[in-house]
N, C-alpha and C positions, 0 to 999 in steps of 0.2 A: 261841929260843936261837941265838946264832952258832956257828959253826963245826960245828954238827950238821951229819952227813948223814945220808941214807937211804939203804941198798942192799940188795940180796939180801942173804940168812943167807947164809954158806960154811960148811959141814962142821963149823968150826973156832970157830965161834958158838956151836955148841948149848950145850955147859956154862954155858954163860954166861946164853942162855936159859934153861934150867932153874934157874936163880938166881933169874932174876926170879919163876916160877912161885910160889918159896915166898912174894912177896909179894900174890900175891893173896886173897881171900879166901873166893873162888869156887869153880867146880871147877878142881883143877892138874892139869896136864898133866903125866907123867913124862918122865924124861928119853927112854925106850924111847918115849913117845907121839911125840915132839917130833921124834926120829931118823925115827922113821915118816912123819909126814907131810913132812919134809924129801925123805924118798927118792920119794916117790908126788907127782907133776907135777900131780896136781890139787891141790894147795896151792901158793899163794905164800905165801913167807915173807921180810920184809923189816924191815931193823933201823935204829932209831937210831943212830947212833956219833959220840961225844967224845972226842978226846984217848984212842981205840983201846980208849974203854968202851962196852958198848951199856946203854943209858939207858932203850931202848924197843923192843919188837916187836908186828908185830901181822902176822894169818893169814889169810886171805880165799881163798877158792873163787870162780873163773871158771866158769859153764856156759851156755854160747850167748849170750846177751846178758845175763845176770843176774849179779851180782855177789853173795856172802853174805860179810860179814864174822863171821869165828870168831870171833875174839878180838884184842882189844889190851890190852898190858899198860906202863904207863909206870913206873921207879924211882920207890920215892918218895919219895925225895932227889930229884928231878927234875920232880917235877908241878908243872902250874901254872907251866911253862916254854917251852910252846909245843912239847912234843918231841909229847903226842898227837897235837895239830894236824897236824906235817909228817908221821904216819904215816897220817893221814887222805888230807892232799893225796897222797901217793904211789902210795895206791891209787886214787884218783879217777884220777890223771892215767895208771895202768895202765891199769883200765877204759877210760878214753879210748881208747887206744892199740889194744887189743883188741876195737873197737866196742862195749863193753858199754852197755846203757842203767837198768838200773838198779841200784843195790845196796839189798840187805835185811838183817837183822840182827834178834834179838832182845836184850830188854835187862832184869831183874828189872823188877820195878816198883818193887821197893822201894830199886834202886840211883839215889839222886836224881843224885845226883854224874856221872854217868854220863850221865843223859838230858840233865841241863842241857846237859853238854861236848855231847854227838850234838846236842840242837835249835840252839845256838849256830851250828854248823859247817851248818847248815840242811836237817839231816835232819827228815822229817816222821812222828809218828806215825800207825801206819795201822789198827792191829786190837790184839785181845787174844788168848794163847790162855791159856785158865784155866787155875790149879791146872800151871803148866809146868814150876816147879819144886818140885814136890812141892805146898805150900800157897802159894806165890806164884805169882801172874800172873808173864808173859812179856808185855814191851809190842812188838809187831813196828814196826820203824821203817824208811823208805826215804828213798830218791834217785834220782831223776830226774837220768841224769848228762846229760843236751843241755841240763839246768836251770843247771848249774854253769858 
């Protein structure tokens, strides 16, 4: 999509994020959750924005060279627009920034839609851990960021 950007959340996001929250289907995050990790530095948090709407966020933890992304959540009025994508590129190109080497992630098993968008963007799956969310598998998936 044109005229998207990407940037840090401000203070003045979060309502906004917590919007998106209810469109997941997954576990949501409350608003109190979202104020939290906004305040604690081991989270990035970094937004979509259109025309001074956020379209998309997503949450990733730095720790020594590893990257885990939490969560991404895109409108969905907005999927299948390219706004995952640039929240993808943003943290790759953070990672860069911060010598990270690689990012991890897990992902249901049963979320196809999800894994297609990660192997697309040319993340690899690497392990299982069983029964992760409750009766579903967790598919663990990575990146090799000197790969990108």
């Amino acid at each position: 999509m044109k005229d998207v950007i990407v940037r840090d959340v401000a203070l003045d996001d979060i309502n906004a994020i917590a919007l998106l929250e209810n469109q997941t289907q997954f576990e949501v995050y409350s608003l109190n959750e979202i104020k939290d990790m906004y305040d604690i530095d081991y989270y990035t948090i970094k937004c979509a924005v259109m025309d001074n709407k956020i379209w998309g966020y997503i949450v990733f933890t730095k720790i020594i060279d590893e990257c885990n992304l939490i969560k991404i959540i895109v409108d969905k009025n907005c999927r299948q627009n390219g706004v995952g994508r640039l929240l993808i590129e943003s943290m790759i190109n953070d990672c860069k920034e911060h010598a990270i080497k690689k990012i991890y992630f897990e992902v249901r098993s049963d979320n196809n839609v999800a894994i297609s968008f990660y192997e697309r963007l040319g993340f690899n799956f690497e392990n299982i851990r069983p029964n992760y969310y409750g009766t579903i598998d967790a598919k663990i998936y990575g990146m090799n960021i000197d790969e990108k």
